[in-house]
N, C-alpha and C positions, 0 to 999 in steps of 0.2 A: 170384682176389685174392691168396691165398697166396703163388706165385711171383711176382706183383710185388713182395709186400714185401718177400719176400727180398731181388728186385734191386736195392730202393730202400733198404735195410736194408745193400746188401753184405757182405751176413750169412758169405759164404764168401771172402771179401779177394780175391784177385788170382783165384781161379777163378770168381767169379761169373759173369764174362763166359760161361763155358763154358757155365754153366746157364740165362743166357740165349739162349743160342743154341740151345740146345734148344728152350726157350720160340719163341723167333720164328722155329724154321722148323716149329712144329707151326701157329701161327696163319699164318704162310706158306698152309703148306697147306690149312688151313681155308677162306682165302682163294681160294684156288688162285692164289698170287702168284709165280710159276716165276722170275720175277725176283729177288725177296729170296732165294728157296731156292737158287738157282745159287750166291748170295753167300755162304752159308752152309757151313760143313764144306769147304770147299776145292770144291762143288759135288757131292757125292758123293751127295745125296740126290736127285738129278734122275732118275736112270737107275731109280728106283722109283717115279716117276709116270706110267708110261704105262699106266694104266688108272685106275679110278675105285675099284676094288676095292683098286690096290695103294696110292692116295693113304690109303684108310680105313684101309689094315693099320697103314700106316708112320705116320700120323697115329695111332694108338691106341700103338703101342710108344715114339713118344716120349711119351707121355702119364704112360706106366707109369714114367719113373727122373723124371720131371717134380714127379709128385706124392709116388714112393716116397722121395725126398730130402727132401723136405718135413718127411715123417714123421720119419724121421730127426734130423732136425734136433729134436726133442723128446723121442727115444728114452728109456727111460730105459737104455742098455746105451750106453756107450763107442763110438762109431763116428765116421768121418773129416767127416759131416755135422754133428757135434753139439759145442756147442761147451758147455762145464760149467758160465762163465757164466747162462746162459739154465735162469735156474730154471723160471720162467713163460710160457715158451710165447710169446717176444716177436713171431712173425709172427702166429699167430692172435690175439695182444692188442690188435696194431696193427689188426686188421683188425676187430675186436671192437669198438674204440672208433671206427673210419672210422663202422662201420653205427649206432651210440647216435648220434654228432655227428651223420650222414645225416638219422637221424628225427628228432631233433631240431630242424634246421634245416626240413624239411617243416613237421613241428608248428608251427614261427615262423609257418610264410608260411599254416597254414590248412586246409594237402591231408593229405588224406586216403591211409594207407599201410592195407592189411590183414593183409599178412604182412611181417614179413625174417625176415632168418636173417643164416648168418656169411657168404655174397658175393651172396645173392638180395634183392629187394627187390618187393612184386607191387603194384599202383597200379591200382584201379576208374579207372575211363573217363581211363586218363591222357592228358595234355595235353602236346602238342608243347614248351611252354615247360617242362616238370616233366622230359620226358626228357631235352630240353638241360639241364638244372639238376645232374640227376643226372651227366651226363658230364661235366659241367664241373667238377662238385664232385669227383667222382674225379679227374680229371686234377692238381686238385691235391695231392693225396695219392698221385703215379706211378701210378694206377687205370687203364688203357683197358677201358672196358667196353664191353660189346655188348648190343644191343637184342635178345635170346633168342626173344620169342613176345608177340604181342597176340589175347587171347582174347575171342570176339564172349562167352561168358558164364563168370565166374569163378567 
C-alpha cells in the first residue's frame, strides 16, 4: 500500500516515475509478466530471469530500495527521500485512513472483518461480492491489491 501512495501522492515530483518502475517490474515479476519487464529499464532486467531462483533473488533486491525509500521518506535525519514538509508521516496517514474508511464501509453494509492492520484486512468465510468490494474500493484510492491466501480455518 505504501508505495502506491507514494506514487499516487507523487511524493518525489519528476522522479516518482523511477520509483515506480521499480515497483512494476518487482510485481512484473511476481507475475512472471517478461513482457512489462522487457519494457522496463531499458530491458536490462531480463537477462536475470532465466531461472526461478534468479526471478526470487532479483525480485527481493528490488524489494529492499522499494520499501527502504519508503522509510525514508519519514526519517527523522535530512536525506534526498525526505521531504521537511511531511511532519506526520503522510503515506502511512493516507493508508491509515484508506483501512478506518475500509472498515467502515464493511460495517455499513453488515460483514464481518476480524482483523486489519496498516495494508492487511483478514474476512471469515468471505464472499466473492466482499473481495470485489475490497478491489474496487482500493482501486479508488490508486490501491491494486491482491487476493494473498483463503484459509479452510482462521
Amino acid at each position: 500500500m505504501h508505495p502506491s501512495s507514494i506514487i499516487a501522492l507523487n511524493l518525489f515530483g519528476k522522479y516518482t516515475k523511477n520509483y515506480k518502475a521499480l515497483l512494476d517490474a518487482r510485481i512484473a515479476i511476481k507475475h512472471k509478466d517478461y513482457e512489462t519487464l522487457s519494457k522496463l529499464f531499458d530491458g536490462k532486467l531480463v537477462k536475470y530471469l532465466e531461472s526461478e531462483e534468479q526471478m526470487d533473488i532479483l525480485s527481493k533486491a528490488l524489494k529492499l530500495p522499494i520499501n527502504s525509500i519508503y522509510g525514508l521518506t519519514s526519517a527523522g535525519f535530512p536525506n534526498p527521500a525526505r521531504d521537511p514538509r511531511n511532519k506526520d508521516n503522510i503515506v502511512a496517514k493516507r493508508g491509515a485512513l484508506f483501512m478506518i474508511s475500509l472498515r467502515n464501509e464493511f460495517e455499513k453494509r453488515g460483514w464481518r472483518i476480524i482483523h486489519f492492520k496498516t495494508d492487511s484486512i483478514k474476512i471469515p468465510d468471505m464472499t466473492e461480492e466482499q473481495k470485489q468490494f475490497v478491489m474496487d474500493y482500493g482501486r479508488k484510492f490508486a490501491y491494486e491489491f491482491e487476493h494473498e491466501a483463503t484459509y479452510e480455518r482462521l
